[in-house]
N, C-alpha and C positions, 0 to 999 in steps of 0.2 A: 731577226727571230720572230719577225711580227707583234702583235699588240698583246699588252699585259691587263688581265681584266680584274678584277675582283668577285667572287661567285656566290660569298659564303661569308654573313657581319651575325655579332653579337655581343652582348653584354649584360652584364650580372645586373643587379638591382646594386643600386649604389647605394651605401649606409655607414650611418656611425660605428657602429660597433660589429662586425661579421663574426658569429659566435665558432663558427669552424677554421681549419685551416686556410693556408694559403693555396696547399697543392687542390684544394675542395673549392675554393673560392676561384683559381682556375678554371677548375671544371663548369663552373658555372657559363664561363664567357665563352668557353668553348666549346660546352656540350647546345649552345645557343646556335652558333657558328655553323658546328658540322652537322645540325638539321637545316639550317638556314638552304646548307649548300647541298643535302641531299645527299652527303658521302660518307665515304666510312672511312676511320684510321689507315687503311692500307692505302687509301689513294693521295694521303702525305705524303710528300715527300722529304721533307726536312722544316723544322718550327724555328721559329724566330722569340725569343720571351723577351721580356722589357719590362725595366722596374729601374728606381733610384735605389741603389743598394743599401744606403746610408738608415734606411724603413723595415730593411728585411733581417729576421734573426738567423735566417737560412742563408748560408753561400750556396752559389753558385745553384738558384731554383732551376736552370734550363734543365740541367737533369733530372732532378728531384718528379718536374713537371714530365717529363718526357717519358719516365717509367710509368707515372701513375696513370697519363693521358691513353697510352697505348700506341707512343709513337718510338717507339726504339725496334729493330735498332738504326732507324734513320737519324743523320747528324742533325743536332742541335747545338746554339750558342746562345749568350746571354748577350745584352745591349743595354745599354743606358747611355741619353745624354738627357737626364732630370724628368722635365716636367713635357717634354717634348719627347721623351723615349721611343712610345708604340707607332708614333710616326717617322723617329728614324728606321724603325723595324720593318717599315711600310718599303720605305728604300731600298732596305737594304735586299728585303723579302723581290722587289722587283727588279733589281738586280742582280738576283740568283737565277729569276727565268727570265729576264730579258739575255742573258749570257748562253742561256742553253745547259745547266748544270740542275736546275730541279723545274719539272714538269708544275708543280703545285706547291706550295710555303705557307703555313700557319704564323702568324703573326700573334703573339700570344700576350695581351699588357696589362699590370695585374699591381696591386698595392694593398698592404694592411696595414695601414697609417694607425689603427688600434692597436697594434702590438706594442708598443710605445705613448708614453704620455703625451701631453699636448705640451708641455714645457718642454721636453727631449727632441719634439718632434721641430718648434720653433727652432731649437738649439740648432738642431741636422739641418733645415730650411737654411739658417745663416751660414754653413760651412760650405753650399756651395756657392759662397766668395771667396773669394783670396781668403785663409786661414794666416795667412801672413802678412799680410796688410792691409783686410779690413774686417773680416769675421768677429779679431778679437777686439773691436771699437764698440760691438751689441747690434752691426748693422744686421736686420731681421726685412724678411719679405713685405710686407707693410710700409715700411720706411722706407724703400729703395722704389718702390713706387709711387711713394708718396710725393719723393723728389720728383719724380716724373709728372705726375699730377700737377705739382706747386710749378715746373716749369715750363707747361703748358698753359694752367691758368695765367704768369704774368708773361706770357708770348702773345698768348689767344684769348685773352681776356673768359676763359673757360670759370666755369663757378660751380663749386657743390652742389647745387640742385640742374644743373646739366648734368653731373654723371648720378643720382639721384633717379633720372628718367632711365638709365640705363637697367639699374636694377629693379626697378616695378615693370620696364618690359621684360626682365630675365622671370621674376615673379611669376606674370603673367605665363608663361608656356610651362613653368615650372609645376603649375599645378594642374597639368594635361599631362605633363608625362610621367608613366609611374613608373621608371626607372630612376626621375630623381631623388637626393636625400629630402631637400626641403621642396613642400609642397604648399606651404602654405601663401597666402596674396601679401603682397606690402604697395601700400600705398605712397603717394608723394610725401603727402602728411606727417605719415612717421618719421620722417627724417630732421622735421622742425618742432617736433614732439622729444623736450628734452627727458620726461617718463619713459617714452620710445627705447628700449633697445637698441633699433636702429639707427638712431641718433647718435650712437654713444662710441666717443671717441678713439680711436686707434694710434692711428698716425695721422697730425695734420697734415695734408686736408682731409684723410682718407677715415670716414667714421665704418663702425660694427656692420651697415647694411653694403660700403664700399666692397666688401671682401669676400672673397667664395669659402666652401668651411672646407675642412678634411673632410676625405671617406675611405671608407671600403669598397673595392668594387675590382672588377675583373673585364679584359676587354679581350677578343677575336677577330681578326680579320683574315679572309684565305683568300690568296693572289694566283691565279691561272694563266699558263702562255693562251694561246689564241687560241689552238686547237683544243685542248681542253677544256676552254672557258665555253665556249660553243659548244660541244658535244656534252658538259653537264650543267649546262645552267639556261634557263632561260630568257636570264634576264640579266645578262652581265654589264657590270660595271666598269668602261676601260678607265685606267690611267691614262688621263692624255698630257700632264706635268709634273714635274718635281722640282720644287727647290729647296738649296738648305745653303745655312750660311751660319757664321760665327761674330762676335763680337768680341772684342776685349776683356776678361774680367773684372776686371777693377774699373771704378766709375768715372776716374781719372782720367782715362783714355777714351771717354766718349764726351758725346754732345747727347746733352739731355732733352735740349731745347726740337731737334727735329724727331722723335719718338724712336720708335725701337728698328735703329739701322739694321739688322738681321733682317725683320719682319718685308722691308722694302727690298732689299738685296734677293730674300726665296724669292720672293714673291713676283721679279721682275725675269728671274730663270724659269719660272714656274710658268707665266703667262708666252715666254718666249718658247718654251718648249710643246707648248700646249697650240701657242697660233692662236692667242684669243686677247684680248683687253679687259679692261676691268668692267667694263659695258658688258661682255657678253657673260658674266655670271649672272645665275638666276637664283643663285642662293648661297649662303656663307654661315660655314661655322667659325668662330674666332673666340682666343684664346682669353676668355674674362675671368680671368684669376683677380682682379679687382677692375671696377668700373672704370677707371681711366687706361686701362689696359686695352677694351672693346673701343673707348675710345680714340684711342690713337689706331687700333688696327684699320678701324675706318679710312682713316689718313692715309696710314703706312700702306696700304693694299691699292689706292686709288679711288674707291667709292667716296671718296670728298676729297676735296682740298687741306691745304694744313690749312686747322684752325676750324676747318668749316664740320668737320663730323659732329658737333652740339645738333646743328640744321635738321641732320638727319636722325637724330633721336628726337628731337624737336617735332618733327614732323611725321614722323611715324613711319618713315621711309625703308626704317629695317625692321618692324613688324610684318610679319607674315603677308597681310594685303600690299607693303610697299613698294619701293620701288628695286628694292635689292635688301631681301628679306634677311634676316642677320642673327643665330641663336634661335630657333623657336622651335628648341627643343630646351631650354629655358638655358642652358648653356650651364657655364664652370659655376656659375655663380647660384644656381638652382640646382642642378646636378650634384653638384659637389666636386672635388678635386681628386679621387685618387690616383695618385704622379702617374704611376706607370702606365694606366689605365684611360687615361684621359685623350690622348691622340686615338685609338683605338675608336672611343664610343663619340669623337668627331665625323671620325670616317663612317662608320655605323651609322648614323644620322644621316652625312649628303647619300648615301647608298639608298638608303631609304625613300628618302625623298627622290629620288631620280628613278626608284621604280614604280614610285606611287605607290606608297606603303607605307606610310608614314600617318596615318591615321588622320586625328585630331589635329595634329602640328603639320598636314601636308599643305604645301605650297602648290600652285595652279602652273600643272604642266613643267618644271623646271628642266632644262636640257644639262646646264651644264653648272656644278657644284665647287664651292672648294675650299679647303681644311688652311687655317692657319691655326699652328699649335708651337707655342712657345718654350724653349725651356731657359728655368731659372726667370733674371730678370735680363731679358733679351740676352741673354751669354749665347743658346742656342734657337735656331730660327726653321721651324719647316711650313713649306705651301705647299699644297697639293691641288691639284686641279682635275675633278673627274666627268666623265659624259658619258651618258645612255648612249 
């Protein structure tokens, strides 16, 4: 059915508290979207929405979204697999026109982690574990990376002020892009500044500056067969991979010690499908829901060896001037987190950058991009791999 392109990216300004609705907070990411890509509701053909329901006071938003967008009465469905949602959406959405069954797909990923406290919100975060054999022990997102962290440090001799470097480069781009929540700089410093906030502990090893916050925010992306994608867009974006994979829930059933098996599994169908290695990316967004997470996808993806991704934040290698530039759009950790919303404004980013539009944060020339977005704690895994 020929090549699947992408025409049409967007995204809400990400924020603590979004004082409007969810179906408004939508609108946001997709009234971004359907200027992005120059069309109107009738040249939809069917939406994809994506959210962790566990966050939403609404069932079932895809309708809810559908009537208010102005997409009915074209089919819509709802999706979630967590923190990875808007990029299983991304699949699913190109496996509607890879098939020959919709012309063009909204891809719609959206989250109001404010409707909810930050204790409820912790509580929901821990439920998706096993609710039956490890939820009810207090294990919380922090800690189940933490582990990861703690056993990477005694494999890789990795130290706290290695992933320290990670988030003064998320810092850095964070305060260029003004769709993130936090904009503010942080330093190496702060993190051995026991006064510091940043300093201040979570889960060991993982301190306050280790970890990305909640938000609000709203994500769009619109997927076109070949013929379409060509005759409205100028500057389309194909899909040339996918991968997705799954993990065990329970931690019992993995090895902690070689980083997050999902992330290598997409990522090696993703490269396969795609006809490229991990040399031929020219740029990377990856999933820094805490600092040792950026650093294992280092690993997990191929741009270093186990053990050796420190090197590469060490050396500035995934800074924008690097050698395989990595978040400089300051990522999950500048950004912010809202679940549903987050695979969405990854894609939104390498799109950007591969058209040379990406402003402040653009990178020199980049041919070919690619989204790692995680969901949960490695439970779920997507890669994405795209080219001008």
């Amino acid at each position: 059915m020929g090549k699947v392109g992408i025409i049409g990216v967007g995204q809400s300004a990400f924020v603590r508290g979004y004082p409007g609705s969810i179906r408004e907070l939508a609108f946001e990411g997709f009234k971004d979207a359907m200027e992005d890509a120059q069309i109107s509701t009738k040249d939809v053909d069917a939406s994809v929405v994506c959210s962790a329901p566990e966050y939403d006071k609404q069932r079932s938003p895809a309708g809810v979204f559908a009537e208010y967008l102005g997409l009915v009465p074209q089919p819509t469905c709802y999706l979630e697999s967590l923190c990875s949602s808007s990029s299983m959406g991304l699949r699913v959405a190109y496996s509607l026109v890879k098939s020959g069954l919709h012309d063009v797909v909204a891809v719609i990923g959206f989250q109001k982690m404010s409707e909810i406290s930050s204790a409820e919100s912790q509580e929901r975060m821990g439920r998706g574990a096993d609710i039956q054999w490890e939820s009810p022990f207090g294990t919380m997102m922090p800690a189940y990376y933490a582990m990861y962290a703690r056993a990477h440090m005694e494999t890789h001799g990795t130290t706290p002020d290695d992933l320290a470097l990670v988030r003064v480069k998320a810092a850095t781009y964070g305060q260029i892009n003004d769709k993130a929540v936090y904009r503010k700089p942080v330093t190496f410093e702060m993190f051995s500044d026991p006064t510091n906030p940043m300093s201040g502990p979570v889960a060991s090893p993982l301190r306050v500056g280790d970890c990305c916050a909640n938000a609000d925010g709203s994500s769009c992306v619109i997927v076109a067969n070949e013929e379409k994608a060509k005759a409205l867009s100028e500057k389309p974006v194909w899909i040339l991979g996918l991968g997705a994979a799954s993990s065990p829930v329970n931690m019992t059933g993995r090895d902690l010690f070689t980083g997050l098996t999902v992330a290598r599994q997409a990522a090696d169908q993703a490269y396969k499908m795609a006809g490229v290695t991990p040399k031929d990316i020219d740029i990377a967004e990856v999933h820094d829901c805490f600092t040792i997470a950026e650093m294992m996808a280092y690993e997990n993806l191929g741009f270093a060896k186990p053990g050796e991704g420190r090197e590469l934040i060490k050396a500035k290698e995934t800074y924008k001037e690097g050698s395989i530039p990595v978040n400089v759009d300051g990522g999950l950790l500048s950004k912010g987190h809202p679940i549903g919303a987050t695979g969405g404004s990854q894609i939104r980013t390498i799109v950007l950058q591969l058209r040379g539009e990406a402003g402040k944060m653009q990178v020199k020339d980049p041919e070919i991009g690619l989204v790692h977005n995680i969901g949960g704690v490695g439970l779920y895994g997507n890669v994405t791999i795209l080219g001008r």
